[in-house]
C-alpha positions, -999 to 999 in steps of 0.1 A, spaced: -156 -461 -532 -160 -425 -538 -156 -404 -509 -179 -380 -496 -171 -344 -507 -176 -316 -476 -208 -292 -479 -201 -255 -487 -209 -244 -451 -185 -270 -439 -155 -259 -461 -166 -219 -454 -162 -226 -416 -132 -245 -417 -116 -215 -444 -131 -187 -415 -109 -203 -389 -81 -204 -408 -82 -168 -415 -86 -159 -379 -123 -145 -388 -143 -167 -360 -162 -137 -343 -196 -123 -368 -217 -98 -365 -252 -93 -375 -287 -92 -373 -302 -131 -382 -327 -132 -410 -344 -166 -429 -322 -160 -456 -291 -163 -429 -301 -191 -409 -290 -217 -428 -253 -205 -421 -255 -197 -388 -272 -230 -377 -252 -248 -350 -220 -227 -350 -191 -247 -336 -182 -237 -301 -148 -214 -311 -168 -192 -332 -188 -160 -314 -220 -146 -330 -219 -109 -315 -261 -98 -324 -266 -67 -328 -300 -45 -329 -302 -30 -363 -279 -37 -387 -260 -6 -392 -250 -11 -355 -236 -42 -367 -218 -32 -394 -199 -1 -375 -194 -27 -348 -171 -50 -372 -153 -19 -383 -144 -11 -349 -138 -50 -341 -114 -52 -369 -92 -19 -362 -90 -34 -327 -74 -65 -342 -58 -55 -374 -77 -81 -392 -105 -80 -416 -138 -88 -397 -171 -103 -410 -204 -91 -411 -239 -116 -419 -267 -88 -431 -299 -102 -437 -304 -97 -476 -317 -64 -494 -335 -47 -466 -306 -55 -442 -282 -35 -465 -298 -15 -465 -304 -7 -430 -263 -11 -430 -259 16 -462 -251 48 -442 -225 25 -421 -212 9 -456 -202 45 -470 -187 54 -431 -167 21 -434 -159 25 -475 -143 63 -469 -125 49 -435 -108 22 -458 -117 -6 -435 -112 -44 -442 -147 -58 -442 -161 -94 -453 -199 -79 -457 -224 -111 -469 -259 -111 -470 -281 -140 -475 -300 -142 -507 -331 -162 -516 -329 -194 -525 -316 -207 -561 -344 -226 -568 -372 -195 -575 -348 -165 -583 -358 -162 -615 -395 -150 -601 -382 -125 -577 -397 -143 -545 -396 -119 -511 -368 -113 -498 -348 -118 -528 -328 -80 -543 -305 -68 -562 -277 -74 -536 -248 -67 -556 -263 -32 -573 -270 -17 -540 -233 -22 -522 -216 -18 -551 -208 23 -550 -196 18 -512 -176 -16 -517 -139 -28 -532 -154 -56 -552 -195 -70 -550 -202 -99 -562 -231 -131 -561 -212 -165 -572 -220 -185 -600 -226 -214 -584 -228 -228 -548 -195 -243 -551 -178 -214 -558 -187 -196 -527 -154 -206 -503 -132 -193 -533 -152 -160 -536 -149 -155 -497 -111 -158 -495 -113 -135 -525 -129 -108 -507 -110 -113 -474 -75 -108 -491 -92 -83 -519 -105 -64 -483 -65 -65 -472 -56 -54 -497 -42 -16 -502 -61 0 -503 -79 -22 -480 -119 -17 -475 -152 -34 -477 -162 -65 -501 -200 -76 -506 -210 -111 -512 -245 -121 -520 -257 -158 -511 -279 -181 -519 -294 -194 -492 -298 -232 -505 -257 -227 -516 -244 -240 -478 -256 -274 -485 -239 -280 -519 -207 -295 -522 -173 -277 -526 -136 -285 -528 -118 -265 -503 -97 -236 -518 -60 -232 -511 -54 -210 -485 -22 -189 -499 -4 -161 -488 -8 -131 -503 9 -93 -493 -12 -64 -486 17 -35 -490 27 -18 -525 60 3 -527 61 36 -540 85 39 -569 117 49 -562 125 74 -583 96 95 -571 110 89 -538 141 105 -551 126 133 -563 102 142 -533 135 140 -514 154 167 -535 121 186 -529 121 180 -492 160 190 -492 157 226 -508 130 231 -487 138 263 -459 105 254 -442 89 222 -446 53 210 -431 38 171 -432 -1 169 -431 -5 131 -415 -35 110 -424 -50 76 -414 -31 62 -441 -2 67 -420 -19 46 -390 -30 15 -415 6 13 -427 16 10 -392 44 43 -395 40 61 -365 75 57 -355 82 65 -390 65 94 -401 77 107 -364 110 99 -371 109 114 -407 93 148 -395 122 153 -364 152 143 -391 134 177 -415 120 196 -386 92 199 -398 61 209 -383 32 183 -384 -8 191 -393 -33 163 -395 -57 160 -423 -90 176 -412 -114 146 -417 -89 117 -404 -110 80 -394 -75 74 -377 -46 92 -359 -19 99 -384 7 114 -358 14 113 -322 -1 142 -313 17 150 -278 49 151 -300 64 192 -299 61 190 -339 28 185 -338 8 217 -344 -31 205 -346 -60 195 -370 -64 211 -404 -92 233 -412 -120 220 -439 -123 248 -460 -100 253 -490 -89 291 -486 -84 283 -448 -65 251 -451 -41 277 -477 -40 299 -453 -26 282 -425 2 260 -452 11 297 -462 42 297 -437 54 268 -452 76 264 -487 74 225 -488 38 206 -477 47 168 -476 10 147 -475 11 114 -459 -18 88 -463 -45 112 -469 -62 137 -497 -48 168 -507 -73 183 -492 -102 174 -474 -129 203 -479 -161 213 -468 -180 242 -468 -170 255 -498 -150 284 -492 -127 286 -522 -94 296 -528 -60 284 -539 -45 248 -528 -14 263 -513 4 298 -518 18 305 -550 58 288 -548 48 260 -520 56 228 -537 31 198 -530 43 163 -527 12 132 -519 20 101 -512 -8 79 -504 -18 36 -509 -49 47 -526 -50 56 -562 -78 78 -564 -65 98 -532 -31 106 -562 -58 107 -592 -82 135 -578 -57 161 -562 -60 195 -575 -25 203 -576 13 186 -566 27 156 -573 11 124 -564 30 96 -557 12 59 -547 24 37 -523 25 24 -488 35 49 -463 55 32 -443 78 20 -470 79 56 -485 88 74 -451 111 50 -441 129 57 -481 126 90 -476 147 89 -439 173 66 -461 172 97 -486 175 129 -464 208 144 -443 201 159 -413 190 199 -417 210 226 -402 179 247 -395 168 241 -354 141 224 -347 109 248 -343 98 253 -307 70 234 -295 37 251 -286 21 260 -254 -3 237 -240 -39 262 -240 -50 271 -207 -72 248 -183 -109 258 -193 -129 276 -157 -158 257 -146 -189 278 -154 -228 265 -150 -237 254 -175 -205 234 -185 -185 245 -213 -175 216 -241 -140 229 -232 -142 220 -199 -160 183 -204 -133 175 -230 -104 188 -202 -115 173 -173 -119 137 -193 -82 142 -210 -70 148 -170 -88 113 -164 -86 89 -191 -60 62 -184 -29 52 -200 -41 36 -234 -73 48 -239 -91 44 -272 -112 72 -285 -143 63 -300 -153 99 -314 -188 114 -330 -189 146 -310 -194 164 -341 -199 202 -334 -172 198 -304 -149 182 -321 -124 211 -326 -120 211 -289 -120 173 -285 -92 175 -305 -76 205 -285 -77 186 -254 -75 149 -262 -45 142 -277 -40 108 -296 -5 94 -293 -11 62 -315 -35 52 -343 -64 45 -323 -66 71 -302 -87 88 -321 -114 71 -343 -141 86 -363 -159 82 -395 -142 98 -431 -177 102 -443 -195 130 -422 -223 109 -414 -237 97 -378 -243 64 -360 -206 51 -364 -193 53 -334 -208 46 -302 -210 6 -325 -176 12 -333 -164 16 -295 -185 -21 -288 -164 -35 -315 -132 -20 -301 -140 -29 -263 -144 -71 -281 -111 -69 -299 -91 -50 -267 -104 -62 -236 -73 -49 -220 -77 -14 -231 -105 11 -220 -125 24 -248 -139 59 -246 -171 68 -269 -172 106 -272 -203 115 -289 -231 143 -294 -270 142 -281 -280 139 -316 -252 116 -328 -262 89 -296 -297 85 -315 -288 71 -348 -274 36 -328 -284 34 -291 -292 2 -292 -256 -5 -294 -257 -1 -257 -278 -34 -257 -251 -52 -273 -226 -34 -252 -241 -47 -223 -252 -82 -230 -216 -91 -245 -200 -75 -211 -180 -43 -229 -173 -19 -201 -170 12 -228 -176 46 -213 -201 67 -230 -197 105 -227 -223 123 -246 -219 159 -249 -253 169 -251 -264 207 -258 -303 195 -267 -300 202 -301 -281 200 -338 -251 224 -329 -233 214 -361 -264 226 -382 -269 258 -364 -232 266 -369 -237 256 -405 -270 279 -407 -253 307 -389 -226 302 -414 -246 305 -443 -263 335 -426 -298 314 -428 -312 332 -401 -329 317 -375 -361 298 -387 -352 266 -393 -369 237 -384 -361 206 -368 -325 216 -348 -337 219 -312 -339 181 -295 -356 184 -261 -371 158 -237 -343 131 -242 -334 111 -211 -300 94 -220 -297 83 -187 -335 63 -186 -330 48 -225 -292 38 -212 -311 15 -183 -333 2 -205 -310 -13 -226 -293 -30 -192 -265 -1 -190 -254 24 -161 -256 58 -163 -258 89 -146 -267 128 -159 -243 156 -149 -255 190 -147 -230 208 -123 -186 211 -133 -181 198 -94 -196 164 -103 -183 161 -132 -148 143 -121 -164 119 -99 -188 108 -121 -160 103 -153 -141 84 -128 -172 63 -121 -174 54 -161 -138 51 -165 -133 21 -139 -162 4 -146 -161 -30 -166 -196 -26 -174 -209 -2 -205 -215 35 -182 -232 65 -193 -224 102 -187 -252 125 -200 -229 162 -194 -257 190 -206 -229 217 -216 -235 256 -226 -265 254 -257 -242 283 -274 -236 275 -309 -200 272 -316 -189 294 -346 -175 281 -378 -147 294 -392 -151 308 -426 
């Protein structure tokens, strides 16, 4: 008697258990339902509003664990609602299972509604995008994309299905081990090491590659044994060094002549998990001085491929700084002396950004995890918040908005033990508010501080920049109540106005276990950009 061979769904919930991928997020559609009907009792459906939220909410779920995280997208409109989010989560290198339902098998061929072109419209934004063949090959394409998103450099992966597939048959596919980490080559190690050793005055410029290859201790380690001072990459979705550290000397600027100008001092620029260089406005100007040599090494390819000058070497940072330590003597040059702390900020009314951002770094306890889309104040976030392991500091690589106050909910599910901070403009909160919903139905006591100066700062300092002048329209954003759309989505919150209440009422968001909103209206003067 034959026996009965398990449905698709039935194999596909068996392989997401396996893999430690029991929690999705998404938005249900008709196309989806078929799948998400009757989830067993250890798996947790996590809804949110709008897609995008969703999407930004798995990438913060799946830092939090360290595990690629799954997203359910309701077919071609839902993608596209989650596009902007895609690109964010693409540029940020984060391990993503991303499906969407398509329509059913049966009618494809006339383009019913609600069928798409799936795979066309991730593919830019994804690792690998892909509809299978036949119903029975969707488990095998799923434990494709979970170990092709692992895989360095790791990222999203798009699947498109059928809706009719989840009631096919299918063998189960073997679940096999497969590692993630690629090591540099050796001989380039040797070399960047001669490099590093003739060096008088050498610099590292960290990236998030540093934090996804889990060398913290390593790239810390390697910068004391060369003294080097440390710079992080301008545009980094991840903390690349502990920035209380006395090497550390602050954030890169964007522009090309200013981030030659401030490597000038050094002979030696050593580039760890990120680009060679992150730019924008364009301000150009050499890559470093004349007789600075340039070593890269980096997981991703393209990172090597596309830098304008240097040598490139690919590979996983961790293994590369801890060949490098093997490879290097101690220096006899002294260590350089650490920098002064700046001065506390005075209390003025209206509230400076300075003095938001100091007041919350005097406050935020041990283990805090930075959720961060302040945009125009993030020079100074950065001044005062300092992020002394790889999640103290998250943002998005791709300049857009909407990532993080979703990426914070994700965070809060994967480390209930830790307090996650969202830091994040007036005009940034818009783009995914109704992640507070979420926030609040799913108990994530995340503290919201929105920096609000009733407007577009960035653009104005952009405009200003540019010498614009003044007319242009659409930067001024008056007659927002943060505080009254923060209730109606079931969250606390409270406007502060005055620098006296400002401690208390951080305090108040910083010990609750509920989602809490601070609305601090700070000094409307546009911050100037350097240029």
């Amino acid at each position: 008697m034959a026996t009965e061979m398990p449905t698709v769904r039935e194999v596909t919930i068996d392989l997401l258990r396996e893999l430690g991928m029991t929690t999705i997020f998404g938005n249900p559609g008709s196309t989806e339902l078929p799948f998400l009907r009757d989830l067993p009792d250890d798996f947790r459906y996590v809804l949110a509003l709008q897609e995008a939220s969703a999407l930004s909410m798995a990438e913060g779920y799946a830092r939090g664990t360290g595990n690629a995280a799954l997203v359910n997208l309701h077919t071609a409109p839902g993608l596209g609602n989650a596009m902007g989010a895609l690109v964010t989560a693409y540029h940020n290198k984060t391990p993503l299972v991303v499906t969407a339902g398509q329509q059913h098998r049966g009618h494809l061929a006339l383009e019913p509604l609600l069928s798409g072109r799936l795979v066309e419209l991730a593919r830019p934004y994804v690792k690998r995008s892909h509809e299978p063949g036949s119903a029975g090959d969707v488990p095998h394409e799923l434990l494709r994309a979970y170990h092709t998103a692992r895989q360095q450099p790791s990222g999203p992966v798009f699947l498109s299905i059928p809706m009719d597939d989840w009631e096919a048959e299918a063998v189960p596919p073997e679940v096999r081990e497969v590692s993630y980490r690629t090591a540099p080559d050796p001989e380039a190690l040797r070399r960047a090491a001669g490099v590093l050793r003739a060096a008088r005055r050498p610099a590292i410029v960290a990236g998030p590659g540093v934090a996804r290859s889990g060398a913290f201790p390593g790239v810390a380690a390697l910068a004391e044994r060369l003294r080097a001072e440390v710079w992080q990459d301008g545009v980094a979705a991840l903390a690349g060094f502990p920035q209380s550290h006395p090497l550390f000397r602050g954030v890169l600027p964007l522009a090309q002549r200013l981030v030659a100008e401030t490597l000038a001092p050094y002979d030696a620029v050593l580039v760890l998990g990120a680009p060679a260089f992150t730019y924008y406005p364009y301000l150009p100007g050499p890559v470093v001085r004349e007789g600075t040599a340039l070593v890269q090494i980096t997981e991703d390819p393209e990172e090597a491929a596309r830098a304008p000058a240097g040598t490139g070497i690919v590979g996983d940072v961790g293994l590369a700084a801890g060949g490098l330590l093997e490879l290097l003597p101690e220096p006899e040059r002294p260590a350089p002396p650490a920098p002064k702390p700046p001065p506390a900020p005075e209390p003025s009314s209206p509230m400076s950004v300075d003095y938001v951002m100091h007041t919350l770094a005097g406050l935020l306890p041990e283990g805090a995890v930075i959720a961060d889309e302040s945009t125009s104040s993030k020079p100074v976030l950065y001044r005062r918040l300092r992020a002394d392991d790889p999640l103290g500091h998250l943002t998005s690589a791709a300049g857009g908005l909407g990532f993080a106050m979703p990426a914070a909910v994700g965070l809060g599910l994967a480390l209930p033990g830790r307090k996650v901070v969202c830091v994040i403009g007036d005009g940034s909160s818009m783009y995914s508010i109704q992640s507070l919903w979420t926030a609040a139905r799913y108990g994530v006591g995340v503290a919201v501080v929105v920096i609000n100066n009733r407007g577009y700062s960035i653009l104005k300092s952009f405009r200003d920049l540019m010498g614009l002048g003044p007319n242009i329209p659409g930067l001024e954003l008056p007659g927002i109540d943060m505080v009254q759309i923060a209730r109606g989505f079931g969250c606390r919150g409270e406007r502060v106005e005055e620098p006296e209440d400002l401690p208390a009422a951080l305090k108040r968001a910083l010990s609750s276990g509920e989602p809490y909103v601070v609305d601090a209206l700070v000094d409307t003067a546009v911050p100037r950009m350097a240029g």
